[in-house]
Each structure stands twice: as C-alpha cells, then as structure tokens.
N, C-alpha and C positions, 0 to 999 in steps of 0.2 A: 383846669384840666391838669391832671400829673403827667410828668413824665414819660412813668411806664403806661400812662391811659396813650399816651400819642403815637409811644411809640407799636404800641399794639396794635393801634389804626394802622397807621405807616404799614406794619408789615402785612395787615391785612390786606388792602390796597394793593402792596408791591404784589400778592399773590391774587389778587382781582379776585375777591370774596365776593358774595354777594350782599349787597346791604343786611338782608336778613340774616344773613350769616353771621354777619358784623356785630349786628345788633343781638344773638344770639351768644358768641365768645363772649360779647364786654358782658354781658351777664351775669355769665357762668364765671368768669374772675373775680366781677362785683360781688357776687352770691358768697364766694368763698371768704373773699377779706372782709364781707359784712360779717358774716357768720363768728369771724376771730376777732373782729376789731383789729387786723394787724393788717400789713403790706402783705402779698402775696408773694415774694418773695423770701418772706423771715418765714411762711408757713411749712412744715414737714411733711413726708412723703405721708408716714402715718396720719394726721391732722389732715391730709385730703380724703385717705382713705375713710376715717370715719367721717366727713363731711357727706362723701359719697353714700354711704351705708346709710345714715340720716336722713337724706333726700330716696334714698329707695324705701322709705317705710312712707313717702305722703306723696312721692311722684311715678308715674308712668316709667318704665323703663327706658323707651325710648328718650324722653325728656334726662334722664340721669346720663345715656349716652352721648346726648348732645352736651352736656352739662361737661362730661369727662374731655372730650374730643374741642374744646374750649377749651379746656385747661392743657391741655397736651400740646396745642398750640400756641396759651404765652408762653410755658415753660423751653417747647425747644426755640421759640424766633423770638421773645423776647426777653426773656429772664435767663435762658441758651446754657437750661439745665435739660437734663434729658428726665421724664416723668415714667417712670416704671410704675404704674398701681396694680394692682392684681383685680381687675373690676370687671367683669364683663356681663355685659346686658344679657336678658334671657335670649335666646333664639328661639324664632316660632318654629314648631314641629306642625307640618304639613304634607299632605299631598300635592307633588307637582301634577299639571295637568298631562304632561307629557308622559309620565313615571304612573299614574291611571289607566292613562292609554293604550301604554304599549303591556299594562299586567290587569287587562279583563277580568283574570282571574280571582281580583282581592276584591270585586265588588258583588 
C-alpha cells in the first residue's frame, strides 16, 4: 500500500467515513491515476477536469459527482491542495410536493 493510499485511510477514518464511502473516494483517486499512469499528485487541475468530462460521456451523473467529491477530498486532507474544478452534476428539475400543493393552480 502507498503512502498517500494510507494516508487517505487515515484521514478518512479520522472524519469517520463510511466504509462505502471509503471504498468509494479510494476509487475515484485510483480511477484518476490509472487513467494517467501517474501519482495523483503530479496530475493538473486541467488533466482532472478532462478526466471528469470523459467519465460524463459513459457515467451516470451522479456517479461523476461522487467521482469529483473523492477527489476533492484527497486533494484538500491529503495532498492539502485546494481543488477548484468548474464540474457540476446536472440538477434534477422537479416538482416539490409541497410547491403542488400549495399552487392547485398549475395542475
């Protein structure tokens, strides 16, 4: 095991993650430096972003958010760079049931 694999544990842990959670960040790290063949640390903001953009043409949205929100956490607790990506998942556009309710009117 590396390293930065333990100490990713480590910090996961100290924030009491949930195993699947766990198991979900080492992933989305592993995912990224298989992808480059390189340390996740030598990789650029750019080089995540199109990693990102690549997994939204074969994955679910949510799956790329959980994908990002992994990497957002080794970067700021283990690698204790700060990760600016410009990515954000779609938002579902819905009716609340409440926001129905009280407007009769739209139905």
């Amino acid at each position: 095991m590396t390293e930065l694999r333990q100490k990713m544990i480590r910090a996961m842990e100290l924030k009491n993650l949930s195993p699947h959670t766990q198991r979900a960040y080492l992933a989305a790290v592993k995912g990224l430096a298989r992808h480059y063949r390189q340390s996740p640390t030598a990789i650029t903001k750019e080089m995540i972003e199109d990693y990102l953009l690549a997994l939204k043409k074969t994955r679910a949205s949510n799956s790329c958010g959980l994908v990002l929100t992994g990497l957002r956490f080794f970067y700021a607790h283990v690698a204790e760079e700060k990760l600016q990506v410009d990515y954000r998942t779609r938002k579902k556009l819905g009716l609340r049931m409440g926001f129905a309710m009280a407007n009769p009117s739209l139905f």
